[in-house]
Residue frames as a rotation matrix with the C-alpha (Angstrom) as fourth column:
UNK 1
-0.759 -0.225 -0.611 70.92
-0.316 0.948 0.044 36.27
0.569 0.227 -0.790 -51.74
UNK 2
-0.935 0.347 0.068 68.28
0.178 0.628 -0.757 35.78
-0.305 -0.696 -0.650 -49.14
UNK 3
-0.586 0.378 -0.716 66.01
-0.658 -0.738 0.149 37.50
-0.472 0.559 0.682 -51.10
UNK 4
-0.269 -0.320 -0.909 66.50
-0.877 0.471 0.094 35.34
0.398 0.822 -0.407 -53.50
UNK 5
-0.919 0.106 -0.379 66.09
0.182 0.968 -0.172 31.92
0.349 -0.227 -0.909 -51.39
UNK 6
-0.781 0.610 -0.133 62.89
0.186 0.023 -0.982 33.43
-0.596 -0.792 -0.132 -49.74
UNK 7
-0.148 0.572 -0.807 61.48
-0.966 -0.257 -0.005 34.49
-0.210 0.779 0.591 -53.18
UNK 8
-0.326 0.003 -0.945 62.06
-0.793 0.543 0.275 30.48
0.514 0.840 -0.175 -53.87
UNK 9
-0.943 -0.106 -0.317 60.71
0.112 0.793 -0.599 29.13
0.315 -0.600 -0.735 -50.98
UNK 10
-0.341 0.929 -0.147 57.47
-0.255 -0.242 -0.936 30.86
-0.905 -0.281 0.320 -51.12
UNK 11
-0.327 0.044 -0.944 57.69
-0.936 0.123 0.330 30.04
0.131 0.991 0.001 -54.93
UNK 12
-0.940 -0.238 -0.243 58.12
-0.232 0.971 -0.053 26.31
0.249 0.006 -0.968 -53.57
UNK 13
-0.753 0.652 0.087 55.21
0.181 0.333 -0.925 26.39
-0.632 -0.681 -0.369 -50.84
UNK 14
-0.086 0.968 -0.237 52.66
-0.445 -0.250 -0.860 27.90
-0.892 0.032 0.452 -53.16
UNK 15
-0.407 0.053 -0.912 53.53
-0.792 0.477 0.381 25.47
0.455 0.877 -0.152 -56.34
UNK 16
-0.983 0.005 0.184 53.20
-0.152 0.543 -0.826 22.66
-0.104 -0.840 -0.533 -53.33
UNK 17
-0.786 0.592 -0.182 50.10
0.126 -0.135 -0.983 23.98
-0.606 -0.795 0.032 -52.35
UNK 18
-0.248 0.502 -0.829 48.63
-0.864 -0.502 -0.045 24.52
-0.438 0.705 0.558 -55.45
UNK 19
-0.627 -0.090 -0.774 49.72
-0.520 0.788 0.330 20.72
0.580 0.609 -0.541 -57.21
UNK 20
-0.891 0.341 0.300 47.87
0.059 0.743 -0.667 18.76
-0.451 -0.576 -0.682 -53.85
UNK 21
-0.342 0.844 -0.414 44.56
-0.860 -0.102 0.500 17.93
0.380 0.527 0.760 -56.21
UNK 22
-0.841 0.279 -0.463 43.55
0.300 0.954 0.029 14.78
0.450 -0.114 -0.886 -54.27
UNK 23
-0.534 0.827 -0.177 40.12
-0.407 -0.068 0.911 14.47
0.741 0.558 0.373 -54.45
UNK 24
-0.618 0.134 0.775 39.23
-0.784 -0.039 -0.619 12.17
-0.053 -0.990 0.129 -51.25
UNK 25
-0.812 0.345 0.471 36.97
0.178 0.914 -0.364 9.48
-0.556 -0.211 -0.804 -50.33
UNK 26
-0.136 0.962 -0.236 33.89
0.015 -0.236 -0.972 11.69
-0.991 -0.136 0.018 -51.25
UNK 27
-0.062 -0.147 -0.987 35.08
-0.964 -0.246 0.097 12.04
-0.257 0.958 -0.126 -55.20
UNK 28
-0.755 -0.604 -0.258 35.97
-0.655 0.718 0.236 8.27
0.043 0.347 -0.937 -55.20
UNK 29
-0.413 0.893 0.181 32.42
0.248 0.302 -0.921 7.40
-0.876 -0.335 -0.346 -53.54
UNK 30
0.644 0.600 -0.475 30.66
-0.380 -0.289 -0.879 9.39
-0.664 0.746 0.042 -56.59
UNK 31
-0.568 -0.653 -0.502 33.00
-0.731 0.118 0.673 8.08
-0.380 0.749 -0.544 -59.07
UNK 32
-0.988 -0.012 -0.152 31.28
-0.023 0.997 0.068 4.63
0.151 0.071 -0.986 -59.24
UNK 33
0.232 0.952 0.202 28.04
-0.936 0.161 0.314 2.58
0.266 -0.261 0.928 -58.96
UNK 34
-0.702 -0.677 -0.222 28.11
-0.614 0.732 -0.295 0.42
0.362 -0.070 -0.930 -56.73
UNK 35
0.333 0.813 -0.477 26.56
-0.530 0.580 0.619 -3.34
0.780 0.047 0.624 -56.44
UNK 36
-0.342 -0.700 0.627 26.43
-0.886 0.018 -0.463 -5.88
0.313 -0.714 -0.626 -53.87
UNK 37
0.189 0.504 -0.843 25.39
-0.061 0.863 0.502 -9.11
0.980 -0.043 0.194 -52.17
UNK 38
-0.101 -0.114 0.988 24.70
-0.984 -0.133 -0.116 -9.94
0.145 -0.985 -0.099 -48.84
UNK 39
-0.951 -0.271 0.150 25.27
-0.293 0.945 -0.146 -13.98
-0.102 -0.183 -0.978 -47.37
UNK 40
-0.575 0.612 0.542 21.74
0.217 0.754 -0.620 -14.55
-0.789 -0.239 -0.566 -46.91
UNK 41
-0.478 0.323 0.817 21.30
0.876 0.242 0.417 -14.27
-0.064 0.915 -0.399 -50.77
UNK 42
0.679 0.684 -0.267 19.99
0.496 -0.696 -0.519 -10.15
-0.540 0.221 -0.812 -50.85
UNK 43
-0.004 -0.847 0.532 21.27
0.992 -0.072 -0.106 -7.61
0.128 0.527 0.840 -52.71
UNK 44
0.344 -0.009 -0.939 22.56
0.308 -0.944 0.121 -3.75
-0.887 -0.331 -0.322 -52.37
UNK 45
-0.035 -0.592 0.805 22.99
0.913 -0.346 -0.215 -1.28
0.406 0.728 0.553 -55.16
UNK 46
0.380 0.084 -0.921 24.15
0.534 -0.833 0.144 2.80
-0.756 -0.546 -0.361 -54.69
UNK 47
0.196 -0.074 0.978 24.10
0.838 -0.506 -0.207 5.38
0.510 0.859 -0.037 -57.63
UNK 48
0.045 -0.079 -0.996 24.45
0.315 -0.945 0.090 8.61
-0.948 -0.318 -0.018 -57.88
UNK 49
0.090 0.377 0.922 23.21
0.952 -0.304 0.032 11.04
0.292 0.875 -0.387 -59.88
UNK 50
-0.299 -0.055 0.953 24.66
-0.091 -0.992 -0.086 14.98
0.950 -0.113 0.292 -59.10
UNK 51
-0.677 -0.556 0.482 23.76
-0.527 -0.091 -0.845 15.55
0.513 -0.826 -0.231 -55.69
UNK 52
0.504 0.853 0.137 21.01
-0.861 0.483 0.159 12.77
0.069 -0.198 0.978 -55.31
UNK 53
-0.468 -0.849 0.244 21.32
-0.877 0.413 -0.244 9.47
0.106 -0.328 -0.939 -54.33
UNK 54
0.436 0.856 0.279 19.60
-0.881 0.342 0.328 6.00
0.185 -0.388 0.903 -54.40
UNK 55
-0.560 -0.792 0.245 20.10
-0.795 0.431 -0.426 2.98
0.232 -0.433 -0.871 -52.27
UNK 56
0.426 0.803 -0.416 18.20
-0.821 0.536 0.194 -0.05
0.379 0.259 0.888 -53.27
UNK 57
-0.615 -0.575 0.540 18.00
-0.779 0.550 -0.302 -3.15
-0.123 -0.606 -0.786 -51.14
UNK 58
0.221 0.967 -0.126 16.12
-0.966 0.235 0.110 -6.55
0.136 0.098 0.986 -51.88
UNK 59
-0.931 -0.338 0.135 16.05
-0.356 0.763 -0.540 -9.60
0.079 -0.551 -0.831 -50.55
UNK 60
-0.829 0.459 0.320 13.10
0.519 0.844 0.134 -12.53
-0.208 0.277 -0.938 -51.27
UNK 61
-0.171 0.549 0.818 11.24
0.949 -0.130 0.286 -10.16
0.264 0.826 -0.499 -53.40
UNK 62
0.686 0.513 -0.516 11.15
0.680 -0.703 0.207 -7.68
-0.257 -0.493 -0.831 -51.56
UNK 63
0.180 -0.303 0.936 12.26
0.737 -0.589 -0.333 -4.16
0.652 0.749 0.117 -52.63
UNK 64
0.723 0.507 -0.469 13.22
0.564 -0.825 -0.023 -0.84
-0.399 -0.248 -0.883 -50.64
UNK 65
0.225 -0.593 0.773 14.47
0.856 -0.258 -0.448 2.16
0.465 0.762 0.450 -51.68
UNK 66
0.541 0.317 -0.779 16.12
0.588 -0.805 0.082 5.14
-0.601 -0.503 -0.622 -50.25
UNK 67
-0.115 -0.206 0.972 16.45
0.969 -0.239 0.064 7.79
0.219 0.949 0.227 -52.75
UNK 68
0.823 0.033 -0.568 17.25
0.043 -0.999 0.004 12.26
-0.567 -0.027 -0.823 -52.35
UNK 69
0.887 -0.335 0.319 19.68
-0.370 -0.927 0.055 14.48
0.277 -0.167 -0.946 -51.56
UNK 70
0.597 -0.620 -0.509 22.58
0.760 0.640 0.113 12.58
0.256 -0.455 0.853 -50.50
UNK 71
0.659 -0.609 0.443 25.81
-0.631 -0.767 -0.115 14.75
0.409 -0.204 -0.889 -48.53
UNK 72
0.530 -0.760 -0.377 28.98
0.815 0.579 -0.022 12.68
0.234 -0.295 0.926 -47.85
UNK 73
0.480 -0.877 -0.030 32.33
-0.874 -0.481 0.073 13.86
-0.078 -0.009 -0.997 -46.28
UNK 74
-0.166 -0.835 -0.524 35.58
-0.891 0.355 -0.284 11.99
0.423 0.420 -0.803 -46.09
UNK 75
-0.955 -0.171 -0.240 33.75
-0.139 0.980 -0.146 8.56
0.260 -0.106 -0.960 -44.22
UNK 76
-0.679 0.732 0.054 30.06
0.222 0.276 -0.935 9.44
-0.700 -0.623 -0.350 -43.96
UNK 77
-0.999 -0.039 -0.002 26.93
0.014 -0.401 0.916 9.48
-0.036 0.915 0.401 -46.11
UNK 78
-0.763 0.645 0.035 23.72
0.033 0.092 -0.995 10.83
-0.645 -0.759 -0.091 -45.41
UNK 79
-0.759 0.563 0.327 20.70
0.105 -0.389 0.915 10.53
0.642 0.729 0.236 -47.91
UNK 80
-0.704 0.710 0.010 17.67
-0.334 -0.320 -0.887 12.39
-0.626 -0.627 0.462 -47.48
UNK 81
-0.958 -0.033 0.285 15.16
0.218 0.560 0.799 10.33
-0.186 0.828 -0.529 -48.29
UNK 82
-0.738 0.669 0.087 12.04
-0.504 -0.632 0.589 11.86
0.449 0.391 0.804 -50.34
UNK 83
-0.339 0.894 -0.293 9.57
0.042 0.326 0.945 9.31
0.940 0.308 -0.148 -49.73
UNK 84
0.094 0.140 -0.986 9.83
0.871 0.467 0.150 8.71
0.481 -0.873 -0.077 -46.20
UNK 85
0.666 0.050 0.745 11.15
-0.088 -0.985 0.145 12.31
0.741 -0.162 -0.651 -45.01
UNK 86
0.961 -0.263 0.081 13.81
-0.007 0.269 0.963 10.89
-0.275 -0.927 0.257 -43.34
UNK 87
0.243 -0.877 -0.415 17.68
-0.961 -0.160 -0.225 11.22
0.131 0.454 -0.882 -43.55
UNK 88
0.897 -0.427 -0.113 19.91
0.412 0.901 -0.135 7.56
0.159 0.074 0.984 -43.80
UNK 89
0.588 -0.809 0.001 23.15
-0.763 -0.554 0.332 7.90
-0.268 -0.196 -0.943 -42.27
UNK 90
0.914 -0.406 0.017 25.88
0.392 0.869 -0.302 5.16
0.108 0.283 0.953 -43.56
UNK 91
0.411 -0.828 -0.382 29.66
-0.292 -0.516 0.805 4.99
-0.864 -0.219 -0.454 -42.79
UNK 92
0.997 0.027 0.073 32.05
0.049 0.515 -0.856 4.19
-0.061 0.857 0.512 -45.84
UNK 93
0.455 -0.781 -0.427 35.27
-0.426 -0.612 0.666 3.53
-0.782 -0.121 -0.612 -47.16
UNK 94
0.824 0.240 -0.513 35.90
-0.566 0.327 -0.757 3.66
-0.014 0.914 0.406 -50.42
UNK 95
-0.081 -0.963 0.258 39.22
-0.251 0.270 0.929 1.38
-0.965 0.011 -0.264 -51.34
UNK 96
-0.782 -0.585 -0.213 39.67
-0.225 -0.054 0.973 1.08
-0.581 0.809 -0.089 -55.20
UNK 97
-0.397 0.847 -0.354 36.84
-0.199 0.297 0.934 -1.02
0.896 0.441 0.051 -57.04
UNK 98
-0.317 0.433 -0.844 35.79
0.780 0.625 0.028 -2.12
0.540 -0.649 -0.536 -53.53
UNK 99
-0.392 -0.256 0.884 33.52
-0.374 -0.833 -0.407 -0.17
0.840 -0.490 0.231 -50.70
UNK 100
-0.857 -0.113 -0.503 32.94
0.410 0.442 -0.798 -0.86
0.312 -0.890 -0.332 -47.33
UNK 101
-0.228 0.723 0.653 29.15
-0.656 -0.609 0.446 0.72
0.720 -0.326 0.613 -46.29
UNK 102
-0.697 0.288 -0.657 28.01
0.411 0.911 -0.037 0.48
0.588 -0.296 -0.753 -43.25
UNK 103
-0.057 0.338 0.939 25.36
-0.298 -0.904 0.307 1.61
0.953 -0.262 0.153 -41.07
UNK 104
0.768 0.369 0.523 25.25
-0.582 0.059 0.811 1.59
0.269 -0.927 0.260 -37.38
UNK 105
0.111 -0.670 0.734 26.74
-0.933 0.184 0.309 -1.17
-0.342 -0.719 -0.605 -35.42
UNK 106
0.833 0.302 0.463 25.80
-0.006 0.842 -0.539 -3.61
-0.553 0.446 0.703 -38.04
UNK 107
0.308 -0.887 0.345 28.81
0.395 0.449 0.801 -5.08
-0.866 -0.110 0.488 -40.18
UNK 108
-0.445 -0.261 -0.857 30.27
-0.622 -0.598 0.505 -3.42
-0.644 0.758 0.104 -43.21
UNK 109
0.737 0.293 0.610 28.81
0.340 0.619 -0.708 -5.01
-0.584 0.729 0.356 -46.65
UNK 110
-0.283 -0.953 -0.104 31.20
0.013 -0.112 0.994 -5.04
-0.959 0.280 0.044 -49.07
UNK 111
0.853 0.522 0.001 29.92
0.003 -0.003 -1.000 -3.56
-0.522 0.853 -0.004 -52.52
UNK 112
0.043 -0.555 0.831 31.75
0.922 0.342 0.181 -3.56
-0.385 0.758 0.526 -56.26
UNK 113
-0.414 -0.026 -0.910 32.38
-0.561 -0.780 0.278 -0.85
-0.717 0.625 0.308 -58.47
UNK 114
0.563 0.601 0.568 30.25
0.219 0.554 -0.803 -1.51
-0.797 0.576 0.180 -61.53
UNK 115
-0.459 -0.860 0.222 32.04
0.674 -0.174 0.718 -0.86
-0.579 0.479 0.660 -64.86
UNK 116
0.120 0.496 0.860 29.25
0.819 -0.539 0.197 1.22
0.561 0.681 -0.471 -66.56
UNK 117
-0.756 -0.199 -0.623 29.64
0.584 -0.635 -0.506 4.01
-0.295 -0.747 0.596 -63.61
């Protein structure tokens, strides 16, 4: 009999351990393109394309872009960007259609999920 309960409790832990597919912030972050606005009338967009990454800001005509490599874990995202040779660090957090990005000590913006992803 104990056999038996220890054969089904190791049955249990590795069915457990096997079903836990949640994906994280970093799956939900690539899932989406996201757009934005900022109050004083600019705008933010972030793609993603495989493990690249571009983050386009403009604001009274003006354009920049940081665009690489991008690496994210479960509340950070770092793109290396090509033109400049520099990395961009940014916190996030994704919450359904909505993310939070920020970078530094400046205030979160608060992008969309687009529907074309």
């Amino acid at each position: 009999m104990k056999k038996l309960v220890c054969l089904a409790a190791v049955m249990l832990f590795l069915m457990c351990g096997c079903a836990r597919t949640q994906a994280g912030n970093q799956a939900e972050l690539r899932q989406y393109s996201w757009t934005g606005h900022a109050k004083g009338g600019g705008s933010v967009s972030l793609r993603f394309d495989g493990d690249n990454a571009a983050l386009t800001l403009q604001n009274g005509g003006e354009t920049a872009v940081i665009a690489g490599l991008c690496l994210t874990d479960d509340e950070t995202l770092v793109i290396f960007d090509d033109a400049s040779a520099q990395s961009y660090r940014f916190g996030y957090v994704p919450k359904g259609q909505t993310l939070l990005l920020c970078c530094g000590d400046s205030p979160a913006m608060e992008l969309k999920a687009d529907d074309g992803r």
